[in-house]
VOGU-3710 file (C-alpha; in Angstrom, 3 decimals, decimal comma):
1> xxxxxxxxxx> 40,669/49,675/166,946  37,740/50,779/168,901  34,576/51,668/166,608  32,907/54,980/166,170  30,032/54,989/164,513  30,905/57,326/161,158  29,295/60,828/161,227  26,225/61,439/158,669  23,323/63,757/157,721  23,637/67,803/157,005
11> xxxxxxxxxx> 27,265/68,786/157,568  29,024/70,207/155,544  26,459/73,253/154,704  26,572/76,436/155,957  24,935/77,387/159,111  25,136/80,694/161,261  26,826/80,851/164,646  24,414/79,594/167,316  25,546/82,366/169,621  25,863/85,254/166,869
21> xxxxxxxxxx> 22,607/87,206/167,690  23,896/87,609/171,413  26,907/88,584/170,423  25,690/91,392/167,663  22,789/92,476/170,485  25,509/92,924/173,249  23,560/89,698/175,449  26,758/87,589/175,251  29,250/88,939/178,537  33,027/88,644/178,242
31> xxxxxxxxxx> 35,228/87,824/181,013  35,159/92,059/182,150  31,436/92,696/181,527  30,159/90,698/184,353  28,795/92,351/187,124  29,664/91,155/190,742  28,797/92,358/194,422  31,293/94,283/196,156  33,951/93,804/192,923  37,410/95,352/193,645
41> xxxxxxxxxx> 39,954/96,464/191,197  43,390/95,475/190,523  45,585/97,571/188,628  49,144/95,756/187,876  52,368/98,560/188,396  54,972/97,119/185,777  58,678/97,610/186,074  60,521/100,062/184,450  64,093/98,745/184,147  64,625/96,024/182,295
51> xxxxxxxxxx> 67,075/93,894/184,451  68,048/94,370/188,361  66,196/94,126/191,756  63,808/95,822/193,252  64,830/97,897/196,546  61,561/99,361/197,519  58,032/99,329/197,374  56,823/102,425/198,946  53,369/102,006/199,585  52,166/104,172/202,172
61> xxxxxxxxxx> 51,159/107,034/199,930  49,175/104,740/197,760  47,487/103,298/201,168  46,135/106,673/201,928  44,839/107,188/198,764  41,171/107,260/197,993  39,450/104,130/197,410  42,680/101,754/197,894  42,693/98,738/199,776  45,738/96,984/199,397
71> xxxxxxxxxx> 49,181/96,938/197,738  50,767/93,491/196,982  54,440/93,024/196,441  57,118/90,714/196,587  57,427/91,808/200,301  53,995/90,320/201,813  52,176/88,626/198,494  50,990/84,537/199,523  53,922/82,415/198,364  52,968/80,157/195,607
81> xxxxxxxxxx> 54,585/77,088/194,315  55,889/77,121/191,270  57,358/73,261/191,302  54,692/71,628/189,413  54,267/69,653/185,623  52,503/71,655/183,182  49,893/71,670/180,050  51,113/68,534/178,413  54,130/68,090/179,670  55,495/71,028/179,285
91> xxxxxxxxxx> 57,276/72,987/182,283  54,936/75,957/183,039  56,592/79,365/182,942  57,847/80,349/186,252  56,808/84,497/185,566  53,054/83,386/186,346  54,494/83,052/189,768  53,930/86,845/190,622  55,596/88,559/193,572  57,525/85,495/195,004
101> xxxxxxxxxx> 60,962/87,788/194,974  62,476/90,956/194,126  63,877/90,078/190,390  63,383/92,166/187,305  64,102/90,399/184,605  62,873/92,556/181,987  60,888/95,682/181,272  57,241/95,174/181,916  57,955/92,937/184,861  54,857/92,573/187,396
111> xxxxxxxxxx> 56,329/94,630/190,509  52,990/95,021/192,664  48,921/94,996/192,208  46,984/98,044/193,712  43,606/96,539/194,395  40,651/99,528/194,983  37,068/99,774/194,796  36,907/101,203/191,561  39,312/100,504/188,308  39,959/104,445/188,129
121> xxxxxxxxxx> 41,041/104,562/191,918  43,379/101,372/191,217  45,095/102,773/188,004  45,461/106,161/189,572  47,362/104,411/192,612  49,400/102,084/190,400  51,010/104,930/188,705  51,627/106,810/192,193  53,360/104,292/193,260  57,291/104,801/194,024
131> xxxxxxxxxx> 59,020/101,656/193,040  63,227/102,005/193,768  65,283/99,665/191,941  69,085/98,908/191,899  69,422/98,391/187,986  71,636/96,265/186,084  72,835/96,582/182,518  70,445/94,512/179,951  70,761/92,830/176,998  67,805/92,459/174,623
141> xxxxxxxxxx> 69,794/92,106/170,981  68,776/89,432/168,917  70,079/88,762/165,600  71,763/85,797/163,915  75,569/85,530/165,241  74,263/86,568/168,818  76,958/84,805/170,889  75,601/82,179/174,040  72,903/80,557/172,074  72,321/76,372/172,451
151> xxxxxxxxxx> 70,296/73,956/171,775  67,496/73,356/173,521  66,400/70,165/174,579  63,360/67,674/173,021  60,168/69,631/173,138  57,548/66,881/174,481  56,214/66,000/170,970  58,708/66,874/168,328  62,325/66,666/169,144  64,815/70,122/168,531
161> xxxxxxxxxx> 66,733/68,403/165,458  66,636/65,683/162,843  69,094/64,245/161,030  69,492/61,780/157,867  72,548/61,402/155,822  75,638/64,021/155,181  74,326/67,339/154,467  77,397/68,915/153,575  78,391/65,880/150,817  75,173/65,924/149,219
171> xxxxxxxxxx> 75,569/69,993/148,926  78,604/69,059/147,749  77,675/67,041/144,605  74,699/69,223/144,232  74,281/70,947/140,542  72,328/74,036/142,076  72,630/74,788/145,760  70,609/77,705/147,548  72,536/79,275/150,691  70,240/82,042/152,465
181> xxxxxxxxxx> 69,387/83,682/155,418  66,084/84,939/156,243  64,651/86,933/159,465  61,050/87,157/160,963  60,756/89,929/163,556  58,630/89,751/167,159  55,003/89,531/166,574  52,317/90,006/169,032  48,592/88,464/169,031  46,404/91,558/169,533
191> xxxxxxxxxx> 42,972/90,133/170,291  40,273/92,528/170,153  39,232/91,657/174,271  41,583/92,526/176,651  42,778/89,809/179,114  40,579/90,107/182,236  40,033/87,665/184,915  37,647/88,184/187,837  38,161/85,827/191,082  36,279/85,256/194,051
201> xxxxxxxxxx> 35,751/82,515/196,831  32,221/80,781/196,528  31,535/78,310/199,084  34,907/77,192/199,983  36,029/77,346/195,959  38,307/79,700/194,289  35,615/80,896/191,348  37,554/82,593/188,500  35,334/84,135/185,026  38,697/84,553/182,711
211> xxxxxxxxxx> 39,078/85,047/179,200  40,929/81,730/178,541  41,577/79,011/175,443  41,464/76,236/178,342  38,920/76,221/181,221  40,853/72,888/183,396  44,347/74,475/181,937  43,476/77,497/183,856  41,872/75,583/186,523  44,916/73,186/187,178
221> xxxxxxxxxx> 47,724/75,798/186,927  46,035/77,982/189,257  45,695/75,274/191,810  48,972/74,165/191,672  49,727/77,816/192,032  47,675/77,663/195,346  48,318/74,236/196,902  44,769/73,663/196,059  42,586/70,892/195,058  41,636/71,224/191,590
231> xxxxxxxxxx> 37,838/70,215/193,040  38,640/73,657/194,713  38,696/75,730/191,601  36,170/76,447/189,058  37,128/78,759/186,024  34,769/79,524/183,626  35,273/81,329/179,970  31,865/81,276/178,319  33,081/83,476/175,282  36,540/85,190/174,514
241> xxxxxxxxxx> 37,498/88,019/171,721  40,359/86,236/170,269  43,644/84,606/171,455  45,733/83,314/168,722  47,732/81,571/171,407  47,753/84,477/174,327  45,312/83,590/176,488  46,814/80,721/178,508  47,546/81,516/182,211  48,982/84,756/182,903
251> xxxxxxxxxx> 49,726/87,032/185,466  46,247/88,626/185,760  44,457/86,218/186,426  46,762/84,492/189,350  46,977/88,607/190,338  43,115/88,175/190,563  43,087/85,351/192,406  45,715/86,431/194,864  44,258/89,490/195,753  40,438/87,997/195,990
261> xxxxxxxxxx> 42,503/85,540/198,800  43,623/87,999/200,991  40,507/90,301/200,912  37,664/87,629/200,372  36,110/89,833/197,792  35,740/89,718/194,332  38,710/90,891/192,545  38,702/92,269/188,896  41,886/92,224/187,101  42,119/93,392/183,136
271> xxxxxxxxxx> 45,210/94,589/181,154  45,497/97,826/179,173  46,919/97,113/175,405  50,085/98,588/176,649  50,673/95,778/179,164  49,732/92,885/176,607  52,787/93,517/175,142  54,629/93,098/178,154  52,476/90,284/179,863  50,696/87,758/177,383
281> xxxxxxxxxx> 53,732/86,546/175,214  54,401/87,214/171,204  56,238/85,402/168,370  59,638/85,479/168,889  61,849/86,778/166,388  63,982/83,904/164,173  66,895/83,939/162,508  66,800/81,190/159,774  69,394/79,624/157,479  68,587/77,315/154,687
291> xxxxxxxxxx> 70,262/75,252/152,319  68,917/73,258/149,795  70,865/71,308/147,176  69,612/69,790/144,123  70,169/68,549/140,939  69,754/70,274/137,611  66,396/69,248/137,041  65,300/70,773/140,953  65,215/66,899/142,837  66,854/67,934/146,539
301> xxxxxxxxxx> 69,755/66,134/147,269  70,165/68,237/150,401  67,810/69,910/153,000  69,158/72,018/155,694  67,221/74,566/157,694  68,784/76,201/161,207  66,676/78,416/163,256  67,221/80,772/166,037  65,026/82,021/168,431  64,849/84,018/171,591
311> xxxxxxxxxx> 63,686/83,410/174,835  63,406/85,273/178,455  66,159/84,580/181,518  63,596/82,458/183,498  62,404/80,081/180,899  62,841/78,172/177,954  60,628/78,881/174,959  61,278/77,077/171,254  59,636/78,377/168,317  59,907/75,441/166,012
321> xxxxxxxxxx> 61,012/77,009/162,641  62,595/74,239/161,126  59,791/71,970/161,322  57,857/72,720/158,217  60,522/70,743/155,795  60,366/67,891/158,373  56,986/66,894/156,470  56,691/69,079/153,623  60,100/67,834/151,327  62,153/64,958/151,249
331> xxxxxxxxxx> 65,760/65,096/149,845  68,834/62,365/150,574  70,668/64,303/153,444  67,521/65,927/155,674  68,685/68,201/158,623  66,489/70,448/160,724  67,811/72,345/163,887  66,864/75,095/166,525  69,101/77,026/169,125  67,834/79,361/171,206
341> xxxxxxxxxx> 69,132/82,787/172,923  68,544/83,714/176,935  67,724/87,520/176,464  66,429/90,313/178,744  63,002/89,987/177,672  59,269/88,311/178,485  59,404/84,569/177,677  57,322/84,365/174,218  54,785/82,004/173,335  52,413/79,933/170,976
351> xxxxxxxxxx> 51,271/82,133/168,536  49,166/80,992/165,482  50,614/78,043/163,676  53,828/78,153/166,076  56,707/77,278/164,320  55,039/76,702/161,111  54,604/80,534/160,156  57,863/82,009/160,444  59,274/78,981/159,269  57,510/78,677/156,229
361> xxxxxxxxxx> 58,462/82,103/155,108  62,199/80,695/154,987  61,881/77,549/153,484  58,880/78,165/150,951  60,909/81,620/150,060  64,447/78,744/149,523  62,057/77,294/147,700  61,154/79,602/145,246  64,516/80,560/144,747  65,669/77,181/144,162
371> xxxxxxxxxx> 63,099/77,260/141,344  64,503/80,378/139,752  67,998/78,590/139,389  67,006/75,642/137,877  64,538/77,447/135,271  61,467/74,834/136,507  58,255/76,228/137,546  57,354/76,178/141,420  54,560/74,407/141,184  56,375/71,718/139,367
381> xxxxxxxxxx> 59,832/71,952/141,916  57,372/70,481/145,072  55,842/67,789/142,770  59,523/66,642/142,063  60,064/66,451/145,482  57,104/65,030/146,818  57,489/62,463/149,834  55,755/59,216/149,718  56,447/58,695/153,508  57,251/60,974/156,546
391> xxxxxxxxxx> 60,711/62,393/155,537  61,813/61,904/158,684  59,491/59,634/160,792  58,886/56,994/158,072  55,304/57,451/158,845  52,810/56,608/156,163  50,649/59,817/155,504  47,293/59,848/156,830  45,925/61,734/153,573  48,121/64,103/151,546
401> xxxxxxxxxx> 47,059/66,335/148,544  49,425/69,025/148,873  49,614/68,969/144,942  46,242/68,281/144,195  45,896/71,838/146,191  48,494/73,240/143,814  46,943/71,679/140,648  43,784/73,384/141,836  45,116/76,908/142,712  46,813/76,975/139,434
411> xxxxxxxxxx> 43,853/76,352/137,745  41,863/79,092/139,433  44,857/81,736/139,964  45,515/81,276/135,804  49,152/80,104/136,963  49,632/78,616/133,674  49,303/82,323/131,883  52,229/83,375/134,505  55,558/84,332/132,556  58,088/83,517/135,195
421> xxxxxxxxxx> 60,646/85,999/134,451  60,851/89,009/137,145  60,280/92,113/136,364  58,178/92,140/133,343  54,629/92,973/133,935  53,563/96,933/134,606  50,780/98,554/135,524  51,246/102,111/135,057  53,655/103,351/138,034  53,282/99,556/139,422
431> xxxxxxxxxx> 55,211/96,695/138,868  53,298/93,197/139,196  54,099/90,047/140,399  52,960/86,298/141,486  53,856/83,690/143,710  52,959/80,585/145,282  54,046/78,252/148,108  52,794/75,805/150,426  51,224/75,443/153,794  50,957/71,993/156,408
441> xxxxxxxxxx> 50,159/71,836/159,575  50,162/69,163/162,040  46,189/67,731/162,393  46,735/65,720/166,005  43,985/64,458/168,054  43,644/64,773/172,259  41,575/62,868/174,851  38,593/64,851/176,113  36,020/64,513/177,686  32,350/65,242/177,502
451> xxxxxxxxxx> 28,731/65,145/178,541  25,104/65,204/176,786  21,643/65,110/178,488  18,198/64,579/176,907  15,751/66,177/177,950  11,528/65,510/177,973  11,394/68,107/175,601  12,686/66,958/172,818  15,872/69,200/173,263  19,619/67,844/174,434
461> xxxxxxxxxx> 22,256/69,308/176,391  26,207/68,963/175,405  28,531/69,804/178,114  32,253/70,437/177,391  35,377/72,409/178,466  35,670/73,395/174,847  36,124/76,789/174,008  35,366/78,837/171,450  37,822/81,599/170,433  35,785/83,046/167,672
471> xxxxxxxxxx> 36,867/79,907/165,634  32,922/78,936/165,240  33,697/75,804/167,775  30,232/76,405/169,526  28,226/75,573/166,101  30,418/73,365/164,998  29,976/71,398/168,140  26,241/71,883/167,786  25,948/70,568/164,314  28,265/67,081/164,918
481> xxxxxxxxxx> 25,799/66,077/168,119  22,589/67,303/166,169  24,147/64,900/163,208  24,634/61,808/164,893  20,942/62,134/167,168  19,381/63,449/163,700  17,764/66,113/164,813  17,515/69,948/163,678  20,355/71,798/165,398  17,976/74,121/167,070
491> xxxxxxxxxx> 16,988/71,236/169,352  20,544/71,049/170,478  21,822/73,448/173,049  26,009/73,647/173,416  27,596/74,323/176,830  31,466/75,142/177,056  34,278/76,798/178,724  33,734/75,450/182,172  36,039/73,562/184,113  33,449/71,862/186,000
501> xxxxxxxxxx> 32,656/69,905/182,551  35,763/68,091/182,788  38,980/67,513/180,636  39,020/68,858/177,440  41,928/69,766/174,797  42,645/73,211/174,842  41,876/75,777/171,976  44,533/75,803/170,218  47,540/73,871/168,041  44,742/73,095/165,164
511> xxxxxxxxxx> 43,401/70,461/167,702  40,265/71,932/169,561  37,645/70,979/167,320  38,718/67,716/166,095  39,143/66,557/169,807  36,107/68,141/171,346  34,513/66,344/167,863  35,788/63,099/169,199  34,217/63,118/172,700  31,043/64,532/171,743
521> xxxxxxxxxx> 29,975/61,912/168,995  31,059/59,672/170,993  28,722/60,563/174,004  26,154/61,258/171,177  26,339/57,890/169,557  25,555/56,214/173,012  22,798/58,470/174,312  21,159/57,270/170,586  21,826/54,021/171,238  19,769/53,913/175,178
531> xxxxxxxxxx> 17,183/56,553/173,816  14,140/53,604/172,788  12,255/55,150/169,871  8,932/56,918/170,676  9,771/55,687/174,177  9,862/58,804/176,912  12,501/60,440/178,655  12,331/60,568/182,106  12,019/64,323/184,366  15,262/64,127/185,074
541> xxxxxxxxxx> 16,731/63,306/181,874  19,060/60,710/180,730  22,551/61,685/180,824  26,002/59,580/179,436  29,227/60,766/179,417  32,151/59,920/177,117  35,762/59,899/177,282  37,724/59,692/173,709  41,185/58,095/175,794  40,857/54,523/174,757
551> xxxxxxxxxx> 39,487/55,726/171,067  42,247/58,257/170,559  45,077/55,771/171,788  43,995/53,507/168,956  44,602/55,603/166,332  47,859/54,600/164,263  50,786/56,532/163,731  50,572/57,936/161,377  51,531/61,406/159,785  48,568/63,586/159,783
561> xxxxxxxxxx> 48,274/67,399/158,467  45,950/69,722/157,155  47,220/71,394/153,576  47,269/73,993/151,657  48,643/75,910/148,652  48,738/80,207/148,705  48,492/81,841/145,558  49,071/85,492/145,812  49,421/88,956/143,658  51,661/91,981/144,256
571> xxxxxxxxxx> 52,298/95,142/142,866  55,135/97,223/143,825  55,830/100,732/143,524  59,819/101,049/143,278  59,396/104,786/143,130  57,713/105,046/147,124  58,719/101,847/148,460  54,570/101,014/148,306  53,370/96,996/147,911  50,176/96,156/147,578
581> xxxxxxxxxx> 48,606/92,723/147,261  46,135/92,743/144,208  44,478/89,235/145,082  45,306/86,171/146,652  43,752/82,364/146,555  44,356/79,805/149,248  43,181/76,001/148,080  43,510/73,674/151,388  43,107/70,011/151,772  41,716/69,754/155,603
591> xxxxxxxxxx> 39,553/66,755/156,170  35,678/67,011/156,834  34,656/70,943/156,657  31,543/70,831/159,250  30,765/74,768/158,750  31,802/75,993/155,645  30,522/78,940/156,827  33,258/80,049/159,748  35,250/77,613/157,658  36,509/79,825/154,998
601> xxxxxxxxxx> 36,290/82,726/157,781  39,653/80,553/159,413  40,907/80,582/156,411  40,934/84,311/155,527  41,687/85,274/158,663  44,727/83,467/158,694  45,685/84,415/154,826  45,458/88,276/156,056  47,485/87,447/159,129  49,985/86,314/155,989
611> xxxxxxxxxx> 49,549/89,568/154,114  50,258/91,716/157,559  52,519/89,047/158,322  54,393/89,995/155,467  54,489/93,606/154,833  53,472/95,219/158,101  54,277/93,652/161,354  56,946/94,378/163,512  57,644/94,748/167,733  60,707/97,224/168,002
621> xxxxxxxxxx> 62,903/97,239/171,311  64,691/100,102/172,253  68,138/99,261/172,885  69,005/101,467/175,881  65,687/100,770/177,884  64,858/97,139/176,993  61,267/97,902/176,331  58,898/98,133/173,478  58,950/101,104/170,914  54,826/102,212/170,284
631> xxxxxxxxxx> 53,592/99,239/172,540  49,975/99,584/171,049  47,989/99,633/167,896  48,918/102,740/166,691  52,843/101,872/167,024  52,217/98,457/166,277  51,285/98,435/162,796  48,838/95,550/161,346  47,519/95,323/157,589  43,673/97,771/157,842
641> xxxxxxxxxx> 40,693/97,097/155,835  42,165/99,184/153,194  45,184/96,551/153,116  43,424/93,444/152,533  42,459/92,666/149,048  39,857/90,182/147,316  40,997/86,965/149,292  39,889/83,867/148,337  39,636/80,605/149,843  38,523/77,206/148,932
651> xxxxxxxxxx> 39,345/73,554/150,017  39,147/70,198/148,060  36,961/66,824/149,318  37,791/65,232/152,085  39,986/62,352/151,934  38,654/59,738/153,986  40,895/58,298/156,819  39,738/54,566/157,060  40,958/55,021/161,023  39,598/58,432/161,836
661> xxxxxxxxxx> 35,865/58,254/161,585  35,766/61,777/162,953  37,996/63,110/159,925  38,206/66,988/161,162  41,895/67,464/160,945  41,556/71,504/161,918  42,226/74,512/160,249  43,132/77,619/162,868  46,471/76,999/162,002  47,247/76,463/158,321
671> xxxxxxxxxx> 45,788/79,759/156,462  48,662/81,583/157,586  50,684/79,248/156,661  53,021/79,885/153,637  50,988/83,465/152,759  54,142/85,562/153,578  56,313/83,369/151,461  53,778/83,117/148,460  53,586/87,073/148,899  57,541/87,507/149,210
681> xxxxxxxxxx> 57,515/85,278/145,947  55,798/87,543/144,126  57,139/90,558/145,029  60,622/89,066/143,621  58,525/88,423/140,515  57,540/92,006/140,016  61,030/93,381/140,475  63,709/90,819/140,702  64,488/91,104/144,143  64,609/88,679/147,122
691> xxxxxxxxxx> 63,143/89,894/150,383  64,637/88,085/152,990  63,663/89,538/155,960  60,220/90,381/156,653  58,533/92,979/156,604  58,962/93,932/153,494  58,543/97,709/154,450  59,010/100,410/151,945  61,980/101,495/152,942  63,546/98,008/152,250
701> xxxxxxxxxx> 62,247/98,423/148,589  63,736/101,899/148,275  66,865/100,141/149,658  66,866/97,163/147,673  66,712/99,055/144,424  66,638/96,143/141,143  68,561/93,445/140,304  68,909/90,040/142,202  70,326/90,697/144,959  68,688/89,986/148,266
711> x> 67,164/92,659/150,963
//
């Protein structure tokens, strides 16, 4: 194994985020703040039927309108290619390809860019424009016995089902066996900043300033896009308002880059809420069946879990519900599958902890019901059933204190006070409730690469395609280098989100930090090591740069995840339909904590994501158009200040990995992770009822009446 030397010093205490005074003061630019020379603006027209062809483009009207210099359409856009591997492996989604034919394949569809000299002039022309169709009937349905769906095949990391033993025997001889189905609705990310991406050519390059998770995933899509060199593209992403998974490549910024081709101008390009919801992806909606058989004393024979997703005509996106139990629970017949459903609809995408939140809700909700039957306490259920390898890869775990988490929650949430029949506790018009469950998600590592200069001064430069998302990867960053060179974090100065730093993992998946982490020490460790003490650093500086590849290929398989129990308290009004969450405690197990600071902000941010997870959100398609029903933040509702209770979060020690010196194993991911299902939990605890399909609006309630039945 190749040797890193182990990180030391200050981390692990709080420290403010290097960049937050520019941010607070307004210094800080996004990606549609910055001022160019001569900037044009695009405007993107969207289609308005949600399946068919386009007949017409009628742009001559628009031409003569003020301000307007060009209308691009199917009929004389560049041709791109669209033949080309992906992020990872992955086949890149062919919609990025804009204006390459005359295809509508769902409402929302790109159908032309007006480009003007100002953003007004553009918009006004965009919605001028006459756009004739020949319309076919669509299809955008979803729900669990939707006929057509199949199974997809292996995603590049995790394959689309596992299977040990004979389910159905081992349900079979079971003593208790839980049979349920459970729904998640479409989602969307709503970052605060709009996507925007401004192109121009510099010098022979294609220059693009984007509001991105990946500077060189931008950069190598786009010139793949182009039949360029990637040498031939520079994108750069300094800071970004959130992305949650959204801000990958997507049609603005190859609109952007397009139009800045054919006019050799700068070309501005930035969505309106209203076409995020058609344009940057969402959470599918699931449908989810699991079974879980066990014996009388709650140890799982059987563990089934079946998920359906959706997914757009022109590609194939899985959103891996079944894969929590895959780690989580062992039991003597283990199966996990997905299928998926080709719908009249955008193609959706990562959005935070993929797979893991939706799925969660289903099996930590089984879970808790599985509980209830055999008359043991939750907490006690997953200690039965605790896995001393990979359920399904055999892996050795790389660190697990899922129930140390638990131990701890119930310590601080007063668990052990809880009376675990429904329906008992009242306060005044409101009945109360708790629940629990648990969160995991994957902790994986990826090469990166990275740079550091020092300089006469005293000071050092880091250099990275990182970027930070409003995760707190900047200072994180700036604390691990000023660790290893031990010197006050002021003297070290953080560059990211420019493709002309070189390969980097992309923000996102729980793996950003931990990677970047990887590549920076190890650039660190070796600048420390040529640096002579009291010796002098040249004018120029002494640069080395670092690739993690070899270090990161070394590491064992091994299963590695972050943790996490949710604690959570409702009350529920059964006379209005009203729940409110009183309090809830997340306790995580996620390796070294560098900034405790934006630390336990992850962490609450993704435990309210739970809460409005749970009781508010929800994308509605109208039936007979195929588009969304209040495609913004008034019609899309999300849990308000007033919403979000005391929420607490706290993590245990670190639990050294004897072959991960770096020992970051991310936490973006895993506060959102099993908050729905600990909140579900305890609404069935105030009133007896199972909520199986989220959100758990009011009306449901008022629906759902008492008893046991589920809603």
């Amino acid at each position: 194994m190749t040797t890193v030397t182990p990180l030391n010093g200050s981390l692990g205490t709080a420290h403010a985020r290097v960049e937050g005074r520019d941010k607070v003061t307004g210094a800080a630019r996004y990606a549609g703040e910055i001022p160019y020379a001569e900037l044009a603006h695009g405007w993107l027209a969207l289609s308005t039927v949600a399946r068919g062809r386009v007949r017409a483009v009628d742009t001559d009207a628009v031409l003569g309108m003020p301000g307007v210099l060009t209308v691009l359409h199917h009929g004389n856009a560049p041709r791109l290619e669209t033949g080309y591997p992906g992020l990872m492996g992955m086949v890149p989604d062919p919609s990025v390809a804009l204006f390459q034919h005359d295809l509508v394949p769902h409402a929302g569809w790109p159908v032309a860019l007006v480009v003007a000299e100002t953003a007004e002039q553009a918009r006004e022309a965009a919605e001028a424009l006459a756009v004739h169709y020949e319309e076919e009937p669509h299809d955008v349905a979803f729900h669990a016995d939707r006929p057509g769906s199949y199974a997809p095949a292996d995603a590049p990391h995790a394959p689309a089902a596992t299977a040990k033993g004979d389910l159905e025997a081992e349900l079979a001889r079971a003593a208790v066996v839980v049979d349920a189905e459970y729904t998640t609705p479409e989602e969307h990310h709503s970052p605060l900043e709009p996507h925007a991406a401004t192109a121009r050519w510099e010098a022979g390059r294609l220059e693009v300033v984007d509001s991105n998770q990946g500077a060189v995933w931008v950069q190598g899509e786009l010139a793949s896009l182009f039949s360029l060199d990637p040498a031939a593209v520079r994108v750069r992403s300094e800071h970004v308002g959130g992305g949650f998974g959204s801000k990958g490549v997507r049609a603005h910024q190859v609109a952007a880059a397009m139009a800045a081709t054919v006019l050799r101008r700068p070309v501005r390009v930035v969505l309106t809420r209203r076409q995020m919801f058609s344009l940057t992806g969402y959470r599918s909606p699931t449908a989810q069946r699991v079974r879980l058989g066990a014996d009388a004393d709650g140890r799982l024979r059987a563990l089934g879990h079946d998920a359906l997703n959706l997914t757009s005509t022109v590609h194939e996106y899985l959103e891996p519900s079944a894969m929590p139990g895959r780690v989580l629970y062992d039991a003597d017949a283990h199966r996990t599958a997905h299928r998926i459903v080709r719908l009249d609809v955008p193609t959706p995408t990562f959005m935070r902890a993929p797979g893991a939140a939706p799925g969660s809700f289903a099996l930590e909700s089984a879970l808790d019901e599985l509980a209830e039957r055999c008359g043991v306490d939750p907490i006690d259920l997953r200690a039965r059933n605790e896995p001393a390898v990979g359920p399904v890869s055999g892996q050795p775990f790389a660190g697990r204190s899922l129930i140390a988490c638990f131990r701890e929650g119930a310590r601080r949430f007063g668990w052990a006070d809880r009376d675990p029949r429904p329906g008992l506790r009242r306060d005044g018009r409101w009945l109360l409730g708790t629940g629990t469950a648990a969160a995991s998600y994957h902790a994986g590592v990826v090469p990166s690469t990275a740079a550091v200069t020092a300089a006469p001064d005293g000071t050092f430069t880091v250099s990275i395609s990182a970027a930070d998302i409003g995760t707190g990867a900047r200072t994180a960053l700036t604390l691990i280098a000023a660790d290893v060179l031990d010197v006050p974090p002021d003297r070290v100065h953080v560059l990211i989100g420019d493709s002309d730093f070189g390969p980097a993992m992309i923000a996102g998946g729980s793996m950003g930090t931990s990677s970047w982490a990887w590549a920076v020490h190890a650039a660190v460790a070796e600048l420390r090591k040529r640096l002579v003490p009291g010796g002098t650093v040249p004018p120029e500086g002494v640069t080395v740069h670092a690739d993690s590849m070899a270090a990161v290929a070394a590491l064992p398989q091994k299963e590695r995840h972050s943790y996490g129990a949710q604690f959570a308290e409702a009350a529920v009004d059964v006379t209005t339909g009203e729940v409110r969450v009183r309090r809830m405690l997340g306790i995580f197990a996620a390796g070294r904590i560098v900034n405790p600071l934006t630390a336990r902000s992850q962490f609450v941010g993704g435990m309210t994501w739970g809460l409005s997870m749970a009781l508010h959100e929800e994308a509605v398609r109208d039936q007979a158009s195929g588009a969304h029903v209040g495609a913004d933040l008034a019609g899309y509702h999300f849990a308000a200040n007033a919403d979000v209770p005391h929420i607490e979060a706290d993590w245990l020690a670190e639990e050294p990995d004897e072959d991960d010196p770096i020992g970051i194993k991310g936490i973006g991911e895993v506060g959102i992770v099993g908050a729905a299902a600990a909140i579900a939990n305890a609404v069935w605890h105030a009133t007896g009822v199972r909520h199986r399909h989220l959100p758990i609006r009011p009306d449901r309630v008022l629906s759902a009446g008492g008893g046991t039945s589920g809603a």
